[in-house]
C-alpha positions in Angstrom: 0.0 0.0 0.0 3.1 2.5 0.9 4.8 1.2 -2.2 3.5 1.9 -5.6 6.8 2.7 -7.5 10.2 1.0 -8.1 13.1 1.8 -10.2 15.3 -1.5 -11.5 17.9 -0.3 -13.5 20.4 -2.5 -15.6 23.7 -2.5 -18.2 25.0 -4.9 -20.2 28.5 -4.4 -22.9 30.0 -6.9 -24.7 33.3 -7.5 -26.7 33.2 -9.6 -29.9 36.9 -10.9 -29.5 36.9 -12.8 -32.6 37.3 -9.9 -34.6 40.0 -8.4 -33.2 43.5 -8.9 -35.5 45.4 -10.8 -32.5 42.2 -13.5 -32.4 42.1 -14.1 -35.8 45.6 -15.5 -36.1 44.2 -18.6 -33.5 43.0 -20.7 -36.6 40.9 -22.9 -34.3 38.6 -19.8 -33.1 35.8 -18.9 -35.3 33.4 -16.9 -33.3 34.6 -15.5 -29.7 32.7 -12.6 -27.3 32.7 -11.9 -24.1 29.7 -10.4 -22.2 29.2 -8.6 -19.2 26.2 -7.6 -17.5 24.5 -5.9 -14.2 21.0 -5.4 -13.5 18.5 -4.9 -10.6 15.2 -6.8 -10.9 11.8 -7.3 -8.2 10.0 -9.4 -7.5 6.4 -8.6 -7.2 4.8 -12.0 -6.5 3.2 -10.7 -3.7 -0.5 -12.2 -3.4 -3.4 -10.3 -4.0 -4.2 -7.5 -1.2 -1.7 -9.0 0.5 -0.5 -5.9 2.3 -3.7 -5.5 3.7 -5.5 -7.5 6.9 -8.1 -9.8 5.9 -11.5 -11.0 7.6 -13.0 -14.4 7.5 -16.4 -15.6 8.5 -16.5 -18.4 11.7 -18.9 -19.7 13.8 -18.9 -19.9 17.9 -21.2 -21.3 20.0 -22.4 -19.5 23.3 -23.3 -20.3 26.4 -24.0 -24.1 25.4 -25.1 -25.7 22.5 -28.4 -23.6 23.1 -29.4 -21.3 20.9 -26.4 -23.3 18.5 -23.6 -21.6 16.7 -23.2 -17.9 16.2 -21.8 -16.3 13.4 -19.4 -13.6 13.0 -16.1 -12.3 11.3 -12.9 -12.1 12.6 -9.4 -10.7 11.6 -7.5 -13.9 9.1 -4.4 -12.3 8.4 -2.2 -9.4 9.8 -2.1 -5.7 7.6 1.7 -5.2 6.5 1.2 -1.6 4.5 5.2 -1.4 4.2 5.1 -4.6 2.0 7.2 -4.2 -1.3 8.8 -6.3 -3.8 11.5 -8.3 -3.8 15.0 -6.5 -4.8 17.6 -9.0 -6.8 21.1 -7.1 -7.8 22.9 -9.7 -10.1 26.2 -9.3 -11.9 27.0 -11.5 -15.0 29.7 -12.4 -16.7 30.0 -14.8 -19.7 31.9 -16.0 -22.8 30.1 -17.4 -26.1 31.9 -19.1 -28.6 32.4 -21.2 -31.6 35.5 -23.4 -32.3 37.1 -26.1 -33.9 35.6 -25.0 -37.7 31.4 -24.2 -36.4 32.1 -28.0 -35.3 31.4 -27.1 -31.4 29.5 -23.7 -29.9 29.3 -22.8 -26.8 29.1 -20.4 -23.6 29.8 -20.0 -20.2 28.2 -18.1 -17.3 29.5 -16.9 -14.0 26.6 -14.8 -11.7 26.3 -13.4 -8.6 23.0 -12.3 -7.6 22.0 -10.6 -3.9 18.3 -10.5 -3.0 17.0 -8.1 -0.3 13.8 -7.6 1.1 12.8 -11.0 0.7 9.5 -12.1 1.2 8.9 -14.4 3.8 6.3 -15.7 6.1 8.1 -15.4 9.5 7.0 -16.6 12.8 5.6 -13.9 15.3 4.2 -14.2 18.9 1.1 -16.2 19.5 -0.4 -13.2 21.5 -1.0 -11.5 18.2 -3.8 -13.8 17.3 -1.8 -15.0 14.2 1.4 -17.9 13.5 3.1 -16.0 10.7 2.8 -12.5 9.0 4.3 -12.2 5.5 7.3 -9.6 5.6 10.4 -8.3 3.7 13.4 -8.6 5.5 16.5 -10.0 5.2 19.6 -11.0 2.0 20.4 -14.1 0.2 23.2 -14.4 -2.3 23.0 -17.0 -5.2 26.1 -18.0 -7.2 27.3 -20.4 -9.7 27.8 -21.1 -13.3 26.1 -22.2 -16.2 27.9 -24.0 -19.3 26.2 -24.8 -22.4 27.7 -27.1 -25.2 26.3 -27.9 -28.8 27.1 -29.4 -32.0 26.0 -30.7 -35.6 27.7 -33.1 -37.7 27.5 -34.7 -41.0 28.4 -38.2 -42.2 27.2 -38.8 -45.8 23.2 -39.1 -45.1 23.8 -39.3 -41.3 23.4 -36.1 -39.4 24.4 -35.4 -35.8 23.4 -33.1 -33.6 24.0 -32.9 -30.0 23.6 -30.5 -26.7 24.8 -30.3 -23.3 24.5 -28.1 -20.0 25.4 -28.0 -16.7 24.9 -25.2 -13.9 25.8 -25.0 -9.8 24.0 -23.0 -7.8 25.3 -21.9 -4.3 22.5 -20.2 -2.2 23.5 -18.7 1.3 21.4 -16.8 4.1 23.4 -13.3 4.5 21.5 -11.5 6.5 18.1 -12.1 8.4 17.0 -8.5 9.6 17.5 -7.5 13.3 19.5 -9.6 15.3 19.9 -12.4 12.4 17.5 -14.4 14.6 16.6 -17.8 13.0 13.0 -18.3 10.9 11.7 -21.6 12.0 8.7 -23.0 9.8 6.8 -26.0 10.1 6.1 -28.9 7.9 3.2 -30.7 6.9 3.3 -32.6 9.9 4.7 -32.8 13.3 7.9 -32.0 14.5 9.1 -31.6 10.8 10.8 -28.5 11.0 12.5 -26.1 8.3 15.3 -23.3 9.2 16.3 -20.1 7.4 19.8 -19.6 9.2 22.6 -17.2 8.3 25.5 -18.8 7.0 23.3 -21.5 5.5 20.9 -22.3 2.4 17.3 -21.2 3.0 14.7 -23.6 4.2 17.0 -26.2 5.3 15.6 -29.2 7.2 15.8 -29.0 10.8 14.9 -32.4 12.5 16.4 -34.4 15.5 19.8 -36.7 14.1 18.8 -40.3 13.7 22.1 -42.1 15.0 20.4 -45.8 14.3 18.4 -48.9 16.4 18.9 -49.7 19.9 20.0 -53.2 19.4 19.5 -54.2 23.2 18.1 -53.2 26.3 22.1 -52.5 27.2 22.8 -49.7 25.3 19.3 -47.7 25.9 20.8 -48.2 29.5 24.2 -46.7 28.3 23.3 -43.9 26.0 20.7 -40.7 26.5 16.8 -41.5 25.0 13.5 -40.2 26.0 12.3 -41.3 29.6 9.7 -39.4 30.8 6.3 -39.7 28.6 3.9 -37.8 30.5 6.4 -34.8 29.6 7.0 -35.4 25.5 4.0 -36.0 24.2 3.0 -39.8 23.2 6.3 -40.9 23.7 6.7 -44.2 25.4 9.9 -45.1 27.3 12.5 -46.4 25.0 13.1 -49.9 24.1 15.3 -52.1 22.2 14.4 -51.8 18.9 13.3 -47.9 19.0 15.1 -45.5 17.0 18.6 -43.6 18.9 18.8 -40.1 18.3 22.0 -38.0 18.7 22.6 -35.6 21.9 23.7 -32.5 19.9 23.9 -30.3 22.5 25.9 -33.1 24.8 23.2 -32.5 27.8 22.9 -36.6 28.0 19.1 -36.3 27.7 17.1 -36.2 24.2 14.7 -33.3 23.7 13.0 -32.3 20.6 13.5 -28.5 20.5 17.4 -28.7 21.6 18.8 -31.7 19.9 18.0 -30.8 16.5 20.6 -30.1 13.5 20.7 -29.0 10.1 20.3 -31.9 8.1 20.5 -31.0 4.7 18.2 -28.8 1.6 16.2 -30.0 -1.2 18.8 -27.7 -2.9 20.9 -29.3 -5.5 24.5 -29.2 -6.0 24.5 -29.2 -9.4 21.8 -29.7 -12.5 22.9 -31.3 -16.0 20.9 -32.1 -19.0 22.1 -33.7 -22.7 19.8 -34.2 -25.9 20.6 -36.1 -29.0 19.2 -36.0 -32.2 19.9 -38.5 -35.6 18.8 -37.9 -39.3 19.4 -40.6 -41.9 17.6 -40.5 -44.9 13.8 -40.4 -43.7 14.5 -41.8 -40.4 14.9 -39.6 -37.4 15.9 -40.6 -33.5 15.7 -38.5 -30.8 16.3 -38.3 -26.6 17.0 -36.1 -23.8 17.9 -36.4 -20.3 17.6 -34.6 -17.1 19.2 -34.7 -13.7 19.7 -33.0 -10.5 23.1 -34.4 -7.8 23.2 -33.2 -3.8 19.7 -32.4 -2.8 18.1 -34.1 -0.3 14.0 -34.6 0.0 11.9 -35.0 3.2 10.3 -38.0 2.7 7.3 -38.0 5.0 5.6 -40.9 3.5 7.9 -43.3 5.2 6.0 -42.6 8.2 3.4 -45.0 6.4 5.0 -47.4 3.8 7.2 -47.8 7.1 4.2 -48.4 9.1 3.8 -52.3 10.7 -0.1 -52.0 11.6 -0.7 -53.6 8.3 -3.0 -51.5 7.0 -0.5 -50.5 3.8 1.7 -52.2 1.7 5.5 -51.5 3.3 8.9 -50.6 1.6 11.3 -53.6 0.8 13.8 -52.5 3.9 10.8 -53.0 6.4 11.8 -56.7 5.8 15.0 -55.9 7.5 13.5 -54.1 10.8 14.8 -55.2 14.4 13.0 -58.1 15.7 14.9 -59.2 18.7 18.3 -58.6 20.4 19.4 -61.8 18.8 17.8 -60.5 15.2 18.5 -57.0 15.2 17.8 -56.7 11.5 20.0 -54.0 9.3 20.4 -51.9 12.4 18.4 -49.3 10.3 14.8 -49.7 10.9 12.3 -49.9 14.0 10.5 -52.8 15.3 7.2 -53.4 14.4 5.0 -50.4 16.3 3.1 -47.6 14.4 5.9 -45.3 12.9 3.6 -42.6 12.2 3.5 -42.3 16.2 5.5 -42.6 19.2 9.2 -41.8 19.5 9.5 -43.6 16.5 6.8 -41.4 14.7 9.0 -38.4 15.2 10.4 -36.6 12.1 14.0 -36.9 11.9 17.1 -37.5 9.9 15.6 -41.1 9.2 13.0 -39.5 7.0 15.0 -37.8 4.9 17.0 -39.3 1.9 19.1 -38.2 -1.3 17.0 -36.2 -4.0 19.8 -37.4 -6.9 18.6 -38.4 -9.9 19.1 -39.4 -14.0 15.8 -39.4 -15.8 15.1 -40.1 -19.1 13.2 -37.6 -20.7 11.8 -38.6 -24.3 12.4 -41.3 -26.9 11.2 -41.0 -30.3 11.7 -42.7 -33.1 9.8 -41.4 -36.5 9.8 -42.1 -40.0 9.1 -39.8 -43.2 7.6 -41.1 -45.8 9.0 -41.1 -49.4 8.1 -38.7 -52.1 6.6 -41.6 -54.1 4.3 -43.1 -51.1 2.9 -39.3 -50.6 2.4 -38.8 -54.5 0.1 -41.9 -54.0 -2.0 -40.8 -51.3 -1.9 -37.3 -51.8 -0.3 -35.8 -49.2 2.5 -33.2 -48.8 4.2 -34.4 -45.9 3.8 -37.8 -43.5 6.0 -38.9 -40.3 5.2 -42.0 -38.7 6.3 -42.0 -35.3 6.4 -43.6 -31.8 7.2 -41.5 -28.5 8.1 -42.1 -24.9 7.9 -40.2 -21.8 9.9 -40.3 -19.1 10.6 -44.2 -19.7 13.2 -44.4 -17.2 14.5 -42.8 -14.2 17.6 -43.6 -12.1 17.4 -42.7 -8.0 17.9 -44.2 -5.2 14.6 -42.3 -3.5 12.6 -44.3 -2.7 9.4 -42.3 -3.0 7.1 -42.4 -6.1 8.9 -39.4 -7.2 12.4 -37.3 -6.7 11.1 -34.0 -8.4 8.4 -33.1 -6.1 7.8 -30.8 -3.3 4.1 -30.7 -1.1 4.5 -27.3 -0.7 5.6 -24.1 -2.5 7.0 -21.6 -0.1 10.5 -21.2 -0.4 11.3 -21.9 3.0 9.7 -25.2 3.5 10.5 -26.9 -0.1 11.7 -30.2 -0.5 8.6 -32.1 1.1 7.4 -35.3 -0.6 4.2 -36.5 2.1 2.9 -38.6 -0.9 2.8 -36.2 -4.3 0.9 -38.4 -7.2 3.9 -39.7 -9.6 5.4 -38.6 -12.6 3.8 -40.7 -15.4 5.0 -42.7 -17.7 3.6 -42.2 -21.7 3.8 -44.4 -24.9 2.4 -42.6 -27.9 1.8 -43.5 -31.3 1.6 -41.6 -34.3 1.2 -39.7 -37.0 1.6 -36.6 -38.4 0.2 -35.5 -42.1 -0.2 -32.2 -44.1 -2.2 -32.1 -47.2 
């Protein structure tokens, strides 16, 4: 409401190198420029009236069910006039090129981008009536690089061509207005937690360390676990068999709200990608590939394929749980109790696995018809053709799906609590022009 108007300026220069007298000796160089660029940007995905407060319609009974439910409208969500856009200041700096005689193109990036203001749901006190008031505050910096390869090659009636890229991305908290305090968020369930902490990547999980299975009633005597259930929630007193979690903060008991760690983000290291592409006379062949390395995702559907009241099918490695002190299984997973509650319900390190991932994107294989088959049916053009999509993928996840996230805000990404899968597609074909 206090801000209508912004001002994002940006520059850009470039030098075609190539064209210079020294590059032109380098016989192998045919095309060479390098590029430059700074620019600020906003982001103004800020939701309808958002800066304003918001009333919703509910219904309370008083005085007894007698005379029933009264209606009446109440304040939803907090005013924030001051609300503005999102301010991202990136520099750039790249290098396009073509080498080897047109035989190979390609460029290279280098940016460095700091966003301010950044628009975030952060917690504020209960007393307010309200969990979270979206706000601007706060910096991030994101850096990496981005390289793109291509080429096209000819063999008689065989043509080539071929493309490549790969990009990092490094994103770290800088600054998290007043004090730096952290922003802790909640998942989709309990006790699965999400931090935004300077010095570290944004909406990282924040769960209790899983350190493996009691194997006998000996070591839950020797090592720190939950005793007291009357005083943390359900939680039953530890027995052989139930999960160990680590003492992070070395006080020899476990406790939810003090114990837990960064455990990792659904942020990848790294992103690559290839596509192919064959021509031979009327036959053409085609596929691409996709894949992400060093994210981790929040699996919260173990908490049910994990689940032993039998009311599900189970994952494979529930075959392996701890069944006595003399079977005590791959020393990885929980005796047979309800997962989804308990000390073994809570959402920890356990639920979380690697995000990595190869997937094959499409398949086709077509065919054009000859000049003489189209002069008999009349037709200009005809391509016979048979697709796939996403026929394979390559992951150890074991969810239905690695690219997937249950919800959308930036600072609690990376959950998976039973997303419908990617699916699979065999098409046949074909296209005609007359």
């Amino acid at each position: 409401a206090n801000n209508r108007w912004g001002y994002f300026p940006s520059i850009s220069a470039g030098w075609r190198l190539s064209d210079e007298n020294f590059a032109k000796s380098i016989d192998f160089i045919s095309d060479l420029k390098l590029r430059a660029s700074y620019g600020l940007t906003g982001n103004f995905k800020i939701p309808n009236y958002g800066a304003l407060g918001s009333l919703s319609y509910y219904a309370y009974v008083f005085g007894g069910a007698t005379p029933g439910a009264t209606n009446g409208a109440a304040p939803s969500s907090q005013p924030n006039p001051d609300l503005s856009w999102e301010k991202t200041a990136q520099a750039n700096f790249g290098v396009d090129g073509t080498i080897f005689g047109d035989n190979l193109n390609f460029s290279f990036d280098y940016y460095n981008s700091n966003t301010t203001d950044l628009l975030l749901n952060v917690p504020v006190p209960l007393s307010t009536g309200f969990s979270t008031q979206l706000v601007n505050i706060g910096k991030v910096n994101n850096r990496g690089i981005e390289v793109n390869l291509g080429t096209q090659q000819k063999f008689g009636s065989l043509t080539w061509t071929a493309s490549a890229n790969f990009s990092t991305n490094k994103n770290e908290v800088i600054e998290l207005g007043p004090g730096n305090a952290d922003i802790i968020n909640t998942g989709s369930v309990a006790n699965a937690y999400f931090i935004t902490r300077v010095g570290e990547e944004i909406g990282s999980y924040y769960l209790p360390q899983q350190a493996g299975v009691f194997k006998n009633q000996a070591e839950v005597n020797g090592y720190p676990h939950f005793i007291d259930a009357a005083s943390n929630f359900d939680l039953a007193t530890t027995k052989p068999g139930d999960f160990k979690f680590v003492d992070a903060d070395g006080d020899k008991t476990i406790d939810l709200t003090k114990d837990r760690v960064i455990i990792g983000s659904y942020q990848p290291k790294f992103t690559y990608g290839f596509s192919t592409d064959f021509q031979f006379e009327g036959f053409d062949l085609s596929a691409s590939l996709q894949g992400v390395y060093g994210n981790q995702i929040l699996n919260l559907a173990r908490r049910y394929f994990y689940n032993h009241e039998g009311n599900m099918n189970n994952y494979a490695g529930a075959v392996n749980r701890w069944k006595s002190e003399a079977d005590p299984g791959s020393g990885e997973n929980v005796r047979a109790n309800r997962v989804g509650k308990g000390q073994n319900g809570i959402t920890s390190s356990w639920h979380v696995e690697s995000g990595s991932y190869l997937r094959i994107r499409n398949i086709t294989l077509g065919y054009s018809l000859s000049g003489t088959i189209l002069q008999r049916t009349g037709l200009t053009k005809a391509r016979l053709y048979v697709s796939a999509q996403n026929p394979f993928l390559f992951t150890d996840y074991q969810g239905y799906n690695p690219e997937v996230s249950n919800r959308t805000a930036t600072t609690t990404n990376g959950e998976d609590y039973g997303v419908y899968p990617t699916s699979k597609t065999i098409s046949v074909g074909i296209n005609v022009t007359f």
